[in-house]
Phi, psi and omega in degrees: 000310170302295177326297221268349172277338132343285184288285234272275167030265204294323192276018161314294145018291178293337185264347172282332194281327198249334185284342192275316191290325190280333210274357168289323195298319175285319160314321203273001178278353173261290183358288157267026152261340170264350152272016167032063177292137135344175161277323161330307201278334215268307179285355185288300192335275180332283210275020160259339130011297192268296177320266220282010152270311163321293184302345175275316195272006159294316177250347146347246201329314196293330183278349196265345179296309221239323183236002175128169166249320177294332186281001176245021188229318188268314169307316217255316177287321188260353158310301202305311186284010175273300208268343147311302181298337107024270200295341189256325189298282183274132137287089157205139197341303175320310209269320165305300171278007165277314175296314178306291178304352211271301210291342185314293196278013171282314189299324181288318169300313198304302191334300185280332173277304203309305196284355176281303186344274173325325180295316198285344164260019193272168155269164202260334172318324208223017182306295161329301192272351160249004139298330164284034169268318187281325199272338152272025166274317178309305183291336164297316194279332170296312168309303202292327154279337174260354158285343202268335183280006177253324163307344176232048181273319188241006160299124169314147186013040157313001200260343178285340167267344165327268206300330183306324192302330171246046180270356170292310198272338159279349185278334191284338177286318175284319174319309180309313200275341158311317182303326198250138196299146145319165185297144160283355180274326180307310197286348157274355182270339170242065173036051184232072194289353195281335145306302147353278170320308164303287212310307167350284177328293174316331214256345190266338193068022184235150167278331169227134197246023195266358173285341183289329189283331183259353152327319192292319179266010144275327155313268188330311199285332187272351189276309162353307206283313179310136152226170198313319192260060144270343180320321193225066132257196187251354179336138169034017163091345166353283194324295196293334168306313189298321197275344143302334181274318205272329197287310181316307176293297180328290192324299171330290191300316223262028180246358165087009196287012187235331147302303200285018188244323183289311179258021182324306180278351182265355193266317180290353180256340155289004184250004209108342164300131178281325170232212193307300192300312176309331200275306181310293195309302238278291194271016132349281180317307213292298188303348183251335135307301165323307192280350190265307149349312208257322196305330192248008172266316220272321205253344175276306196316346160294323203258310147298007173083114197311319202285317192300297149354301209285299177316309163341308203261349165296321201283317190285323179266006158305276166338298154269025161244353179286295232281328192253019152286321190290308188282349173283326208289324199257346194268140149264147197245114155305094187275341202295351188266333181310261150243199175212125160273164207243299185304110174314307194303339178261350207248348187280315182288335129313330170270353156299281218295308160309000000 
């Protein structure tokens, strides 16, 4: 019970990371309106986000390595309520893509530390359903930004309780996670087994831990042998696992699913919803599909297997991206509702398209 109350802790994480990827789709329809963004200033919004989750995800490992994973994790909360708060204070182009960038890389650290934490305080039985715990915490968190964005869809400065909402659960998360043991694989890798071992105890209920503590230092020790460009060599079959993780990941993104998350509500209101709020509801479904989606990958994946899932939800988002390329093909699209440039040259080509 302390693991899994440990793992729901750290994967609060997953949910503040999917309520910061979601709550834009809704903002950004009050946003460029009272800054009269451009389409230019309007995508800087959205993809500085993804800028400062990059720059985060260069140096993620060497810090979650060097200072802890719970201390990157607590770190990673209070940045978000930092760069939330930001975002609330001042309005203006600048202050957005400063705040934006903040929270990127906070969303990105928390991302790489949660699921280490958590793999490393799991029991290997049960590893699976509670690493999946941050990623249905994320769909959770994706729903939860698009009701708040249809609750303050006609709230006067409704986009400042957007962003605002979730600075109370991160601050409320670092506090919690102060509270909660180091990885016990962290505290061997910086030669403290003895600490290790308690922490074992807590988290396991047992009094001698010592075949798991020494599993953990025959992993390290084989982790060990490894350097970066072993990475891409054939040593042990490297090459080809890295180039199975990045080809997996590439795919993931490259299906555009991090658009239709960004711009939900603004792709549905060029399609016929009229104002904000219809628009808002509207892009509801997406999040209440997803939690309903990742609850039976999540309580299974142990037992059926990661791969078989993976063919499933691939074979379904195949499917429904064939299905909605056909039916945007018959739809007329208001690009004037997407955005209005500034730019003669965007403003010509808009009413051309139109």
């Amino acid at each position: 019970m302390f693991t899994f109350l440990s793992s729901v802790t750290a994967a609060v994480s997953g949910l503040l990371v999917g309520y910061e990827l979601g709550i834009i789709s809704g903002a950004l329809l009050q946003i460029k309106t009272l800054l009269a963004l451009s389409c230019h200033e309007q995508e800087m919004v959205v993809s500085s986000l993804v800028i400062g989750a990059l720059l985060a995800s260069l140096t993620g490992g060497v810090l979650i390595d060097r200072y802890g994973r719970r201390t990157a994790i607590i770190l990673s909360s209070c940045l978000l309520g930092l760069g939330s708060l930001v975002l609330i204070l001042s309005l203006s182009y600048t202050v957005l893509i400063v705040g934006r960038i903040a929270i990127g890389v906070s969303i990105s650290l928390s991302s790489i530390a949660t699921c280490v934490y958590i793999a490393e305080i799991a029991p290997q039985h049960r590893r699976g359903l509670l690493v999946s715990l941050n990623e249905l915490m994320i769909v959770i968190g994706i729903l939860s930004a698009y009701i708040s964005n249809y609750a303050f869809a006609n709230v006067f400065h409704g986009w400042k309780y957007m962003f605002g909402l979730v600075i109370p659960l991160g601050v409320l998360q670092a506090i919690a996670m102060y509270f909660l043991p180091p990885s016990p694989r962290f505290l061997v890798m910086k030669g403290q087994e003895g600490a290790a071992s308690k922490v074992l105890g807590r988290l396991r209920a047992l009094s001698d831990t010592t075949e798991e503590l020494t599993v953990i230092k025959s992993s390290l020790k084989d982790e060990y042998q490894y350097s970066f460009w072993d990475l891409f060599r054939s040593k042990d079959n490297m090459r080809t696992r890295i180039m199975i993780g990045l080809t997996l990941v590439f795919f993931v993104q490259i299906t555009g699913q991090p658009n239709i998350l960004f711009y939900a509500s603004t792709v549905l209101k060029s399609v016929g919803f009229q104002s904000n709020e219809a628009a808002s509801l509207a892009s509801t479904g997406v999040g209440v599909v997803k939690v309903i989606s990742t609850i039976p990958a999540t309580l299974l994946v142990d037992h059926v297997g990661s791969k078989t899932f993976l063919c499933i939800g691939s074979s379904v988002m195949a499917a429904s991206l064939v299905t909605m390329g056909i039916v945007n093909l018959n739809i007329h699209m208001n690009f004037t509702h997407i955005c209005r440039s500034h730019n003669s040259i965007n403003q010509s080509l808009d009413e051309s398209v139109i």
